[in-house]
Biopython code that builds the backbone (N, CA, C, O; Angstrom):
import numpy as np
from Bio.PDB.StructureBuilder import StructureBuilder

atoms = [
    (1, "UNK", "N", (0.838, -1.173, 0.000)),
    (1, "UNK", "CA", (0.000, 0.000, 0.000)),
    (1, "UNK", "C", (0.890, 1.245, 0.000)),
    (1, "UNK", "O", (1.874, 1.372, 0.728)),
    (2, "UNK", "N", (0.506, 2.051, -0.780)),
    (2, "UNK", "CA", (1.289, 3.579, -0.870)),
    (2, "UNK", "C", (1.240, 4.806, 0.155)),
    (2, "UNK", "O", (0.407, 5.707, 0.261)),
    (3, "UNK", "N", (2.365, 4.552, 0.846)),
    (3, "UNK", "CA", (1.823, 5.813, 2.111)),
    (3, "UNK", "C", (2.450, 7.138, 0.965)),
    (3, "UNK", "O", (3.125, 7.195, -0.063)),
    (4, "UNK", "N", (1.726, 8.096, 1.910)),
    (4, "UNK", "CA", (1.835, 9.451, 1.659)),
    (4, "UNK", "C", (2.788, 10.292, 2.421)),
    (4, "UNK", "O", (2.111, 10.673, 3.376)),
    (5, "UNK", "N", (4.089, 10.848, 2.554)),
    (5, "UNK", "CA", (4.560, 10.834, 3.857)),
    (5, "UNK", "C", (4.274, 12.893, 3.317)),
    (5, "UNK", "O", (4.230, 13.463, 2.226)),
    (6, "UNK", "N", (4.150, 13.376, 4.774)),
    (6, "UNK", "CA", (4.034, 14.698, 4.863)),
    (6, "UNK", "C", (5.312, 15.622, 4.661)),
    (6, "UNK", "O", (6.043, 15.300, 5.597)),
    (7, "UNK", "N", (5.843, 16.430, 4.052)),
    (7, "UNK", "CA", (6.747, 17.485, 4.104)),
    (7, "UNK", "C", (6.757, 18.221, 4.826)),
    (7, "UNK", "O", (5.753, 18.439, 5.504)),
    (8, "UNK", "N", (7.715, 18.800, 4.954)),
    (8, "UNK", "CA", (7.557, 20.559, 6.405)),
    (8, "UNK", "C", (7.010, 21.278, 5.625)),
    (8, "UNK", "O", (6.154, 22.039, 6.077)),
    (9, "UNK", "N", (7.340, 21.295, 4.027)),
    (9, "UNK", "CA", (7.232, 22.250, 3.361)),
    (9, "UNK", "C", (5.532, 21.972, 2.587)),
    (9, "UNK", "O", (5.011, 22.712, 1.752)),
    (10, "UNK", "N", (5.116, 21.079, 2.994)),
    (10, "UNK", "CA", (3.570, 21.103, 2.282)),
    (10, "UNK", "C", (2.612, 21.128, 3.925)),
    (10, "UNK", "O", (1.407, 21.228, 4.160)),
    (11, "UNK", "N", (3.636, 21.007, 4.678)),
    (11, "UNK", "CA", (2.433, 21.236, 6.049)),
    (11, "UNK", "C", (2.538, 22.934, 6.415)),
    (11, "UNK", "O", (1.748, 23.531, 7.146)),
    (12, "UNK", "N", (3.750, 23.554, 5.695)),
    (12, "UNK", "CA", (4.005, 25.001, 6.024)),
    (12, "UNK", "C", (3.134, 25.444, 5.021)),
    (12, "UNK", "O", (2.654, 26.558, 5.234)),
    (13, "UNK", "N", (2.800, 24.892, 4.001)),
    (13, "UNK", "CA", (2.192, 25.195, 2.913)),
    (13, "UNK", "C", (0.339, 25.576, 2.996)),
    (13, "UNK", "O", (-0.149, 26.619, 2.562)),
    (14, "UNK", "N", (-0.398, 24.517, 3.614)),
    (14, "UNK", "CA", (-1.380, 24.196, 4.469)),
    (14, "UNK", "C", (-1.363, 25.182, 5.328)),
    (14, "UNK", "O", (-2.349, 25.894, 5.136)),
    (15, "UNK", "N", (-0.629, 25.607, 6.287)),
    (15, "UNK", "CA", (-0.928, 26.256, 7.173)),
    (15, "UNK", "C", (-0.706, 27.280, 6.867)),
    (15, "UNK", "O", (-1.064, 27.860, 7.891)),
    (16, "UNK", "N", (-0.218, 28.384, 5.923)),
    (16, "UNK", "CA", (-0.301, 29.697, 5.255)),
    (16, "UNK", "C", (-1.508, 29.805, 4.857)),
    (16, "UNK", "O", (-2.174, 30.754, 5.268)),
    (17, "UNK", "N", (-2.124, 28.763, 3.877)),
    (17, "UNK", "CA", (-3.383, 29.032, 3.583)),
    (17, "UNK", "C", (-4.747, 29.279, 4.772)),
    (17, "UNK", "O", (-5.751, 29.984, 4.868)),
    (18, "UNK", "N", (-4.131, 28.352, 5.451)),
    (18, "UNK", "CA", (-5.351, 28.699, 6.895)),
    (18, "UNK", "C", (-5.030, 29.898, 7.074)),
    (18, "UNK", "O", (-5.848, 30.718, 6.656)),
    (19, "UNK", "N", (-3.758, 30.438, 7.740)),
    (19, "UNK", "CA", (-3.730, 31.647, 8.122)),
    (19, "UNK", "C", (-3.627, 32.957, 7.509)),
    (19, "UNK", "O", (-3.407, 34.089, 7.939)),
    (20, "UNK", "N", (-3.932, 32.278, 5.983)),
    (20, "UNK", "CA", (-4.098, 33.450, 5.238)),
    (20, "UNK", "C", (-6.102, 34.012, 4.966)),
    (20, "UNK", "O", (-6.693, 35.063, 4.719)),
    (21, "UNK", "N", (-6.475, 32.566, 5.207)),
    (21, "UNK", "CA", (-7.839, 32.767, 5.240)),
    (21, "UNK", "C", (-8.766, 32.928, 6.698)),
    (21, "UNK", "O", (-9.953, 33.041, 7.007)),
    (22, "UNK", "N", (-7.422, 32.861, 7.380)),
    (22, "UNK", "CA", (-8.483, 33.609, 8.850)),
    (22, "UNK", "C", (-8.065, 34.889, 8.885)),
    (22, "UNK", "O", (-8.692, 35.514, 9.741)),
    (23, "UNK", "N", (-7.203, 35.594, 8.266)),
    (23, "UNK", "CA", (-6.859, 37.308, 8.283)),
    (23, "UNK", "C", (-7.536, 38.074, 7.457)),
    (23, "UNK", "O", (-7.231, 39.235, 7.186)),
    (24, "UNK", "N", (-8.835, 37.239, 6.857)),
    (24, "UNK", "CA", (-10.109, 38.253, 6.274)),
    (24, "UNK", "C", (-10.692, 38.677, 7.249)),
    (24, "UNK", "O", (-10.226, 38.636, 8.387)),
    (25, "UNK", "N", (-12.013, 39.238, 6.879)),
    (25, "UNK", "CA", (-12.939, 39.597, 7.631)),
    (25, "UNK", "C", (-14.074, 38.664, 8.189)),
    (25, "UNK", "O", (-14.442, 37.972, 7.240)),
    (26, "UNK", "N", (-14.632, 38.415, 9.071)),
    (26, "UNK", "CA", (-15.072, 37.277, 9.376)),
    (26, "UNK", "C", (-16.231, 37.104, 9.122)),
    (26, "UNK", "O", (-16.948, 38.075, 8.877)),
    (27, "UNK", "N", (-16.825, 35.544, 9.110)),
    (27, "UNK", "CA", (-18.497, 35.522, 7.909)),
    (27, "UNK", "C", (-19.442, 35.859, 8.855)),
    (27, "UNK", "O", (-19.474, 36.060, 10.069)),
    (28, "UNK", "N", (-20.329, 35.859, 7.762)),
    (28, "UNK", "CA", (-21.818, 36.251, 8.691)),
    (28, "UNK", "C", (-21.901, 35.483, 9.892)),
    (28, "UNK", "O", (-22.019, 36.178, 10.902)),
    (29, "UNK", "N", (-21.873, 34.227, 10.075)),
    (29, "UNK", "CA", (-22.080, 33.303, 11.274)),
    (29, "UNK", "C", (-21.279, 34.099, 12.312)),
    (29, "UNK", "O", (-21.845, 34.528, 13.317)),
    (30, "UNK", "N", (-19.825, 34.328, 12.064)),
    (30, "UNK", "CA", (-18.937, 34.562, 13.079)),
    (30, "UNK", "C", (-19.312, 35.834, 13.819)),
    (30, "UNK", "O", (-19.320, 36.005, 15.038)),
    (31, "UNK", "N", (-19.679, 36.856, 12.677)),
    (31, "UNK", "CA", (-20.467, 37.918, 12.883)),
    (31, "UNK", "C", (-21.189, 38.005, 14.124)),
    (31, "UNK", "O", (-20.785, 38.362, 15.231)),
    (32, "UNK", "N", (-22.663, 37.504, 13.641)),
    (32, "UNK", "CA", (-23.456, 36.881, 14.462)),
    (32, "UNK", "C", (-23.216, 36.429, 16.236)),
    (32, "UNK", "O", (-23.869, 36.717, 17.238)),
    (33, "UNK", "N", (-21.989, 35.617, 16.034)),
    (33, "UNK", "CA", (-21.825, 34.600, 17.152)),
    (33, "UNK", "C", (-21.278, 35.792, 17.828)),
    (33, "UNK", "O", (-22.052, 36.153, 18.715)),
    (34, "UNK", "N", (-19.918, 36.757, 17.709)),
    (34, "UNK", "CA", (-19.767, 37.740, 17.895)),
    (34, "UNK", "C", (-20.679, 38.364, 18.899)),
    (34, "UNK", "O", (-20.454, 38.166, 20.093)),
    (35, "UNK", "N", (-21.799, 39.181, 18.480)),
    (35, "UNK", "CA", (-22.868, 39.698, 18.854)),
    (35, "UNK", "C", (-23.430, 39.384, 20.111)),
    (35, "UNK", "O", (-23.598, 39.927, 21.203)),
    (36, "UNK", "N", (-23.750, 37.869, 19.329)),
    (36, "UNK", "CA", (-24.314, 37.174, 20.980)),
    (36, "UNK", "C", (-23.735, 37.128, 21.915)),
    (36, "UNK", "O", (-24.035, 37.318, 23.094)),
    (37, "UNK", "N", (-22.652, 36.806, 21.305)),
    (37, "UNK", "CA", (-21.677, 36.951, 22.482)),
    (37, "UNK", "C", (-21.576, 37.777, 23.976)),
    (37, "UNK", "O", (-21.533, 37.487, 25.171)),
    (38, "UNK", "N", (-21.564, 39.243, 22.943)),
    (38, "UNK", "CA", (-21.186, 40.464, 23.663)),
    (38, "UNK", "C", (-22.530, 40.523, 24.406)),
    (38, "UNK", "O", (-22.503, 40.479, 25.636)),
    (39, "UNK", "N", (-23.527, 40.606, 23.859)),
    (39, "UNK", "CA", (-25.401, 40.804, 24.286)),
    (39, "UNK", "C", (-25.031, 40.059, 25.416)),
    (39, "UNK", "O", (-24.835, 40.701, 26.447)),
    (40, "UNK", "N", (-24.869, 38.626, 25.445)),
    (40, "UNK", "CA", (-24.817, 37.569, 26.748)),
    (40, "UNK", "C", (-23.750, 37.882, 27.927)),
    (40, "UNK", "O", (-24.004, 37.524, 29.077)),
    (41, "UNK", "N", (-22.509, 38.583, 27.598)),
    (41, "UNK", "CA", (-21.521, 38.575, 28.692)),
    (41, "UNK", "C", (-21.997, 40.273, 29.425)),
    (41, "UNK", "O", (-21.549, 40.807, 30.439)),
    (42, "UNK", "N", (-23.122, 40.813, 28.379)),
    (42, "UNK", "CA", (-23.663, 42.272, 28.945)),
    (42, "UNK", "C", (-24.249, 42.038, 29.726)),
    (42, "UNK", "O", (-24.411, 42.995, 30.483)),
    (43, "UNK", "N", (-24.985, 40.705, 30.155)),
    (43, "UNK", "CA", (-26.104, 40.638, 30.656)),
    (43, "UNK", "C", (-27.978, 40.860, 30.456)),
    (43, "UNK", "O", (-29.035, 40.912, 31.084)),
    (44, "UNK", "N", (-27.413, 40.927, 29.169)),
    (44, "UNK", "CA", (-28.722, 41.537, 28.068)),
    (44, "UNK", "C", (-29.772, 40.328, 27.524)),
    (44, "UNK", "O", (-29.277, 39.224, 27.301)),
    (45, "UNK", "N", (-30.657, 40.453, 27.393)),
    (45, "UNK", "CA", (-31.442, 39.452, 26.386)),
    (45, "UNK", "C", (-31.486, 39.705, 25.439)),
    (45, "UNK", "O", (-31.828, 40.803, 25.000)),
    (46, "UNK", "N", (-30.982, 38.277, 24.520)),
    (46, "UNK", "CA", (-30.459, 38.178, 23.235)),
    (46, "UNK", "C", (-31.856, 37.936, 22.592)),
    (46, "UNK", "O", (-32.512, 36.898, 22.683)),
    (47, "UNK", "N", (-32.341, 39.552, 21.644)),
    (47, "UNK", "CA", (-33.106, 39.288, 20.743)),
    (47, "UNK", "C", (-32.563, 40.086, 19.465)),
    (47, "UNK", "O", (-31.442, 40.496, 19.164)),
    (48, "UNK", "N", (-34.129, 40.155, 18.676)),
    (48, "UNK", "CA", (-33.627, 40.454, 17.529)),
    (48, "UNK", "C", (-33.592, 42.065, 17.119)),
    (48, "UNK", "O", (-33.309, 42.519, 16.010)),
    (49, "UNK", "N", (-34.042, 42.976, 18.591)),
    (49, "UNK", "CA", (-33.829, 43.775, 18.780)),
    (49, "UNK", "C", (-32.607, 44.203, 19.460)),
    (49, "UNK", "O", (-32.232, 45.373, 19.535)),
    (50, "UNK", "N", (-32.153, 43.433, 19.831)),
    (50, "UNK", "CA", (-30.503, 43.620, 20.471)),
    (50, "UNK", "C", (-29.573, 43.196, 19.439)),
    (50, "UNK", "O", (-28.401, 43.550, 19.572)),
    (51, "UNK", "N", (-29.804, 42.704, 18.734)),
    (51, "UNK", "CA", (-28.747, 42.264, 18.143)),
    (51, "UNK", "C", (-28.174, 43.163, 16.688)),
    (51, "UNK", "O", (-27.058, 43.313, 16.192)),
    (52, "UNK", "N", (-30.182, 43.867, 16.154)),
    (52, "UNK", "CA", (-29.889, 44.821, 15.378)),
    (52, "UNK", "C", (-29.384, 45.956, 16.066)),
    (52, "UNK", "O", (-28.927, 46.836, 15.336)),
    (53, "UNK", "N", (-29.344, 46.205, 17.616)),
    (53, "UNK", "CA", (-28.765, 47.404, 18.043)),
    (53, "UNK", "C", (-27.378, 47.586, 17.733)),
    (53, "UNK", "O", (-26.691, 48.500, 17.277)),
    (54, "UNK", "N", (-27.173, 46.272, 18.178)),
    (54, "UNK", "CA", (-25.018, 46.105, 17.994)),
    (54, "UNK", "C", (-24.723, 46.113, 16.821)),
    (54, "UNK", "O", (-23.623, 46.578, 16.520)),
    (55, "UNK", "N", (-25.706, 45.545, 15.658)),
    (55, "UNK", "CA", (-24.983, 45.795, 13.702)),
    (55, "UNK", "C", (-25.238, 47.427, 13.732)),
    (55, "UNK", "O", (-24.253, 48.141, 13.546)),
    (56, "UNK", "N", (-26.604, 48.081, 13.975)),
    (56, "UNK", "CA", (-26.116, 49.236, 13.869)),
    (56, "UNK", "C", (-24.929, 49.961, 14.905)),
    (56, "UNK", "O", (-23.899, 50.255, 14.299)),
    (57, "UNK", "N", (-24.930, 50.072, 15.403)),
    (57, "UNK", "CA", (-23.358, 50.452, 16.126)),
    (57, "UNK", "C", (-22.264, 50.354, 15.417)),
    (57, "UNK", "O", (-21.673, 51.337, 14.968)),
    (58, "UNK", "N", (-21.901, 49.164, 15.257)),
    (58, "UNK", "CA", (-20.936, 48.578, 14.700)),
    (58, "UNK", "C", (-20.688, 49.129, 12.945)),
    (58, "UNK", "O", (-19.586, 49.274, 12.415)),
    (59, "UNK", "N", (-22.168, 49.388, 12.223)),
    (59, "UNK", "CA", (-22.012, 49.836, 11.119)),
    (59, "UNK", "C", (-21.478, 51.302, 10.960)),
    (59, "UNK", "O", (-20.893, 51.849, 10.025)),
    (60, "UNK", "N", (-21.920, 51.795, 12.319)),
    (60, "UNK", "CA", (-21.415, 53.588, 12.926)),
    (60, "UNK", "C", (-20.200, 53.947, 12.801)),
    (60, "UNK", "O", (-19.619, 54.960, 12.410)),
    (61, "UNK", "N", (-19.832, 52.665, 13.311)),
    (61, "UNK", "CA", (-18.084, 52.758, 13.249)),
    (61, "UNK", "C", (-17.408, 52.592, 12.586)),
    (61, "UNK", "O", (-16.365, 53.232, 12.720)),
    (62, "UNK", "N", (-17.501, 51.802, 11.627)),
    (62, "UNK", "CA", (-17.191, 50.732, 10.008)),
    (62, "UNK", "C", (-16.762, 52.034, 9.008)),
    (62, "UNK", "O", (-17.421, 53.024, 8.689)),
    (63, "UNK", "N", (-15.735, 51.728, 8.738)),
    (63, "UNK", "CA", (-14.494, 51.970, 7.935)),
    (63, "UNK", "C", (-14.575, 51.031, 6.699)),
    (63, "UNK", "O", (-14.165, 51.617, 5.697)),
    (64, "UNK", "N", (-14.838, 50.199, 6.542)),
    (64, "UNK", "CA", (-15.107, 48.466, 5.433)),
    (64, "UNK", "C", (-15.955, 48.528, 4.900)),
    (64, "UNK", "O", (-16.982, 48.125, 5.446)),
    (65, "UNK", "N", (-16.021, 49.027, 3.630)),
    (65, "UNK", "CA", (-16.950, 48.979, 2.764)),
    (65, "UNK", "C", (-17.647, 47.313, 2.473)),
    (65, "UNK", "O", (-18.842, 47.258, 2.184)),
    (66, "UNK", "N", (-16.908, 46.129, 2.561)),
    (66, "UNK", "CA", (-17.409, 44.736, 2.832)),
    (66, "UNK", "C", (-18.007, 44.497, 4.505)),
    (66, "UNK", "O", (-19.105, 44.069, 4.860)),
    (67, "UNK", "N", (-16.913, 44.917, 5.284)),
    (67, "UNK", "CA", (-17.944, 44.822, 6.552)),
    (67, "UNK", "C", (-19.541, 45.652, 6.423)),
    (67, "UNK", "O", (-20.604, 45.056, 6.600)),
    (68, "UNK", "N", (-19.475, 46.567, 6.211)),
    (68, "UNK", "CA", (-20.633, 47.627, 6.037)),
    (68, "UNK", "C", (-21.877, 46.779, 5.048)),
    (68, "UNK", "O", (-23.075, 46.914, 5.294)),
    (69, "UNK", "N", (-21.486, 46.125, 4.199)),
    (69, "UNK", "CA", (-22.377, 45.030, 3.164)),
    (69, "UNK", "C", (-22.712, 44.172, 4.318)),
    (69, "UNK", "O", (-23.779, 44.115, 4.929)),
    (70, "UNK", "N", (-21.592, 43.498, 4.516)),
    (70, "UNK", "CA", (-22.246, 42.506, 5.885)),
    (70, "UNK", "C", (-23.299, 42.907, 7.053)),
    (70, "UNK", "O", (-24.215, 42.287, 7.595)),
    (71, "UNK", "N", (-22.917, 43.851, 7.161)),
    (71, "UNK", "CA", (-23.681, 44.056, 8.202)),
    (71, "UNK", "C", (-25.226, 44.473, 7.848)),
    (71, "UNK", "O", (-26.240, 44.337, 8.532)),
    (72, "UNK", "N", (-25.008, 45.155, 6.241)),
    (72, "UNK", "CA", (-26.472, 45.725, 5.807)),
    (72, "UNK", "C", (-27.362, 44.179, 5.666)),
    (72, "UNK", "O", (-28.548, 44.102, 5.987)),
    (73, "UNK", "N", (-26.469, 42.851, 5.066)),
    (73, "UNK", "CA", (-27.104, 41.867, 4.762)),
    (73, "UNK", "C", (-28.150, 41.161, 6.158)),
    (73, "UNK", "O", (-29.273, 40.657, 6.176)),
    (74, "UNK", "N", (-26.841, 41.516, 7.497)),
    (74, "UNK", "CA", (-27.604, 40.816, 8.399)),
    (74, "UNK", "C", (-29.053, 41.378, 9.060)),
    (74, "UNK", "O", (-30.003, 40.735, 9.508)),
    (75, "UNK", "N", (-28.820, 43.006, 8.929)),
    (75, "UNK", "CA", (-29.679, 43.578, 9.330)),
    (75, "UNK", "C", (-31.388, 43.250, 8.300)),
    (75, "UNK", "O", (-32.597, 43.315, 8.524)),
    (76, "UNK", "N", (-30.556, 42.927, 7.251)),
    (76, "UNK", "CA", (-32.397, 42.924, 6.498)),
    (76, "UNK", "C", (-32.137, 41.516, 6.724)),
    (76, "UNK", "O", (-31.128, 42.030, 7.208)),
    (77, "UNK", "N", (-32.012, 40.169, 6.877)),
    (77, "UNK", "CA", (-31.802, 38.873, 7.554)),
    (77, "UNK", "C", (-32.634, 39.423, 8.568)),
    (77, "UNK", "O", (-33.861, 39.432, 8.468)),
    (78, "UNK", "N", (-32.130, 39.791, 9.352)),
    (78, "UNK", "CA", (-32.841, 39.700, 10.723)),
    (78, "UNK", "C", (-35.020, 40.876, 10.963)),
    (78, "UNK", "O", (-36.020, 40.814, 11.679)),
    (79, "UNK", "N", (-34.497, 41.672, 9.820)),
    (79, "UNK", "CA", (-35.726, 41.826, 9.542)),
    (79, "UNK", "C", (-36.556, 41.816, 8.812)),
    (79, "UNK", "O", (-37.518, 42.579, 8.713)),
    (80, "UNK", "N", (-36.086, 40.396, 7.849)),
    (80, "UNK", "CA", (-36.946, 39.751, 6.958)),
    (80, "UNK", "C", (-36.990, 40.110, 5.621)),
    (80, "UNK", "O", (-37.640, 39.464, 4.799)),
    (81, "UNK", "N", (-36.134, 41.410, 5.258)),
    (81, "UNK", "CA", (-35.970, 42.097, 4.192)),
    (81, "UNK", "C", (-34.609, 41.635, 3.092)),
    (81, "UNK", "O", (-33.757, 42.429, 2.693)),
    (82, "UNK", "N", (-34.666, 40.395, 2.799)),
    (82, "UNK", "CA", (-33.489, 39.851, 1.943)),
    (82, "UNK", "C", (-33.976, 40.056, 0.242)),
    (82, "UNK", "O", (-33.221, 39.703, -0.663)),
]
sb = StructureBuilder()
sb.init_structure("model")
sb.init_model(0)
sb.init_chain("A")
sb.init_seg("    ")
for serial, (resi, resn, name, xyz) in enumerate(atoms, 1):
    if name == "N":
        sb.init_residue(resn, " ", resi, " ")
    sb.init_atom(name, np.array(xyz, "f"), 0.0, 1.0, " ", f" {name:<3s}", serial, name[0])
structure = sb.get_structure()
């Protein structure tokens, strides 16, 4: 049977690509999870009125013309307007 043996240089290889694709901006989910996050360690109840409070905030501040999309996407997501 044919093993496969690993290189330094194809596991260094692999792992540039991960860490080149976690130094974007992060997806809607992460977004999201984000949010709750913060809502839950506030002590807040996580609705869908809290959660559009923090995208708008967050859009207040936004410099990222792609974050700023994201955030417009989640906001009509969350109020039904896709």
């Amino acid at each position: 049977m044919l093993q496969q043996r690993r290189t330094p240089e194809a596991e260094h290889t692999v792992s540039d690509y991960m860490q080149s694709s976690n130094d974007a901006f992060p997806s809607s989910q992460e977004t999201l999870g984000h949010i709750v996050t913060d809502i839950i360690r506030a002590g807040e109840t996580v609705s869908r009125k809290a959660i559009c409070a923090k995208l708008l905030a967050r859009l207040s501040d936004n410099q990222d013309p792609e974050l700023e999309k994201q955030y417009h996407e989640l906001i009509a997501l969350l109020l039904g307007r896709e």
